[in-house]
C-alpha positions in Angstrom: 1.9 -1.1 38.3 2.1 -4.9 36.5 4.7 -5.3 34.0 3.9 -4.6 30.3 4.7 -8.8 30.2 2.1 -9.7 32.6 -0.8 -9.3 29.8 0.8 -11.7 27.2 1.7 -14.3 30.8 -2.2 -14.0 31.3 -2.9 -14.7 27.4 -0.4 -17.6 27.2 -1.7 -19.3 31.1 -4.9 -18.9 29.2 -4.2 -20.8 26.4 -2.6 -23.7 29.0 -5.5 -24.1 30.7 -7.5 -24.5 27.9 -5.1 -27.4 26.7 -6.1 -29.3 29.8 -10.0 -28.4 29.3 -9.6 -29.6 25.9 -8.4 -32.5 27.0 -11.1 -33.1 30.0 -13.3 -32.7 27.1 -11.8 -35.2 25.1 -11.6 -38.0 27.7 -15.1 -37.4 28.7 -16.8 -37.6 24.9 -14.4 -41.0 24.1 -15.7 -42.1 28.1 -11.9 -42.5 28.5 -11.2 -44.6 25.3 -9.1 -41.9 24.5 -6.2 -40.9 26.6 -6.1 -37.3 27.1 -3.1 -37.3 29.4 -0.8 -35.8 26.4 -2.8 -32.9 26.6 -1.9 -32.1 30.2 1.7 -32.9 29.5 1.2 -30.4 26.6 0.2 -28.1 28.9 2.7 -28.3 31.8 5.2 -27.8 29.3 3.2 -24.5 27.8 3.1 -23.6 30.9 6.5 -23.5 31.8 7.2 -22.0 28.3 4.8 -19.2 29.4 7.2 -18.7 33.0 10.2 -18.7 30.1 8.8 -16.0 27.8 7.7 -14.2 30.8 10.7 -13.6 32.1 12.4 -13.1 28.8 10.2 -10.3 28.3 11.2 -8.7 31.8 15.1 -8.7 31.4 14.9 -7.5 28.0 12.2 -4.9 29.0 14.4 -3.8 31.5 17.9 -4.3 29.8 17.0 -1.7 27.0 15.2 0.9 29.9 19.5 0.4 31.6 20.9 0.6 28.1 19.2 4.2 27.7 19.6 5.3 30.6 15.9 5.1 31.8 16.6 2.6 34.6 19.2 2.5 36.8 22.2 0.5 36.0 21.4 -3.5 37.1 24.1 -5.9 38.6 27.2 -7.4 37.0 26.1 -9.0 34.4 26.5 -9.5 30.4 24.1 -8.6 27.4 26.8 -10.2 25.0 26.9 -6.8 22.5 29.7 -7.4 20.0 32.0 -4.4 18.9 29.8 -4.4 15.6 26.4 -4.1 17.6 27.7 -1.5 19.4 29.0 0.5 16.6 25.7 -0.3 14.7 23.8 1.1 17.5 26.4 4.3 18.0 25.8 5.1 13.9 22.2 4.7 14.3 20.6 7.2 12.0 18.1 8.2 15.1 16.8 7.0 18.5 14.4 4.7 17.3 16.2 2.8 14.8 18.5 3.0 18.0 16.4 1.7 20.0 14.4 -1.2 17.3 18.5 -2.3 16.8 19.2 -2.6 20.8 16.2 -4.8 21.4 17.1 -6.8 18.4 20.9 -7.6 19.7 19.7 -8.0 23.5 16.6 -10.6 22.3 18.8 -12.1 20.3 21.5 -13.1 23.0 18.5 -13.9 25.8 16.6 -16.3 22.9 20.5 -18.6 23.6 19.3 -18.2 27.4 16.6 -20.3 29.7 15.2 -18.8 32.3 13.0 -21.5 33.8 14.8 -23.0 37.1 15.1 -20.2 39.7 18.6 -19.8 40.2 19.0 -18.9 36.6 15.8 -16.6 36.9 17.5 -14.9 39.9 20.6 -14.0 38.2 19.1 -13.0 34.9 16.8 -10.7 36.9 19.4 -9.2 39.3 21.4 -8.4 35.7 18.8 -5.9 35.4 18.6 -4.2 38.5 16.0 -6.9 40.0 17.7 -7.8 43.4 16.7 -11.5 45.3 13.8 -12.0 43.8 12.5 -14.9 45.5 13.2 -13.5 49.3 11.8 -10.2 48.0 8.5 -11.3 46.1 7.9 -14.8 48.6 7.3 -14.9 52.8 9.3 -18.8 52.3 11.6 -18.3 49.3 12.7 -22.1 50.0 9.0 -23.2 49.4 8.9 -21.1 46.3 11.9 -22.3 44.7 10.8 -26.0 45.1 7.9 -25.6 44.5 9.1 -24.1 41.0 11.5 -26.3 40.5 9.5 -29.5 40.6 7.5 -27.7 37.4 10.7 -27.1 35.7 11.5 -30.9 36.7 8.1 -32.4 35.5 8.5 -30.8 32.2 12.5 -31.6 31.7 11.0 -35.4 31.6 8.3 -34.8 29.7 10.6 -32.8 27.2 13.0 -35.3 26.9 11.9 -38.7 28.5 8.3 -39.0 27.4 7.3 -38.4 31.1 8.6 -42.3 31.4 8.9 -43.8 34.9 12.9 -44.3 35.2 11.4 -46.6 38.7 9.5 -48.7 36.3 10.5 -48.8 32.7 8.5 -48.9 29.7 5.5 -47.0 31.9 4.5 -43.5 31.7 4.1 -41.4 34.7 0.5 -40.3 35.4 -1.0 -36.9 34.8 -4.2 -35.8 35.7 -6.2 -32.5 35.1 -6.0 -31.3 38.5 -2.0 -32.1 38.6 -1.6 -30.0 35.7 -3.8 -27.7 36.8 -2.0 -27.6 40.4 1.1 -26.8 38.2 -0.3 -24.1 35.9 -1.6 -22.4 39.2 2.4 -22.5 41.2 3.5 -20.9 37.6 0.7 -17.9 37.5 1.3 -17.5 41.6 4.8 -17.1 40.9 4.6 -14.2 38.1 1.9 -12.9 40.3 4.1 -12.3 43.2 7.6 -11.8 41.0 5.8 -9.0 38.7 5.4 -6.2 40.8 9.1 -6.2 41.6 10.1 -6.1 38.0 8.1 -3.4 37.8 
């Protein structure tokens, strides 16, 4: 059974790929007078905001389910619950204001978190009980993880370079349709094959 996140992964890959339509659209009206290239940058980094939120959604998902005892206890790791969130939750008036004030403090220390690169996807996940994910859900975990990580990589220099060539200053690094297209498609194969296990 998929994840209760995998339906709003699908809606937000959705809305990436339309970015890059849009901007297939764009270049072909203008007969490439316009340069739609931002648009795919756009997307890659969408994209990767999509793998973000995704995971998000999982560990806190699955960080309340261990905090009420519906899941089984994850690994060693830390929620960040202060002594007042935990006596705000213990003077809860019943389970649902309970549980509305647990997500609340959990989502609130996972929004200081980013879980893009795999490493740091790995550890948030086995916090909760979700155990080497990338030997579990890939046949080469190696692949997966590079494969990933030049995504996470792409976007980093589009997020805070302007995708410029650091080889050859003052140009900008090309993107076409099918590259961010080609990236879209390693981020929806990786939720494809991590979901299940989150499960």
């Amino acid at each position: 059974m998929p994840t209760r996140r995998l339906g709003d992964f699908a809606s937000d890959i959705t809305r990436t790929t339309d970015l890059v339509r849009l901007g297939q659209a764009i270049g072909g009206m203008t007969n490439g007078l316009v340069d739609a290239t931002d648009l795919y940058r756009a997307a890659l980094v969408q994209g990767v905001a999509a793998w973000d939120r995704y995971v998000h959604g999982v560990v806190l998902d699955r960080a309340i389910e261990i905090l009420f005892g519906r899941l089984a206890s994850g690994g060693a790791g830390r929620t960040g619950l202060s002594i007042g969130a935990v006596a705000t939750l213990l003077n809860s008036p019943d389970m649902v204001t309970c549980e509305l004030t647990a997500r609340s403090v959990v989502a609130q220390y996972l929004a200081k978190e980013t879980y893009q690169r795999p490493d740091d996807v790995e550890k948030a996940l086995a916090m909760v009980g979700v155990k080497a994910i990338w030997s579990s859900a890939f046949a080469n975990a190696a692949q997966a993880k590079i494969a990933l990580g030049v995504v996470i990589d792409r976007r980093n220099r589009i997020v805070h370079q302007c995708d410029y060539d650091p080889v050859l200053p003052g140009t900008v690094v090309p993107l076409t349709a099918e590259d961010a297209l080609d990236t879209l498609r390693v981020i929806s194969e990786t939720v494809h094959a991590v979901d299940p296990r989150c499960a």
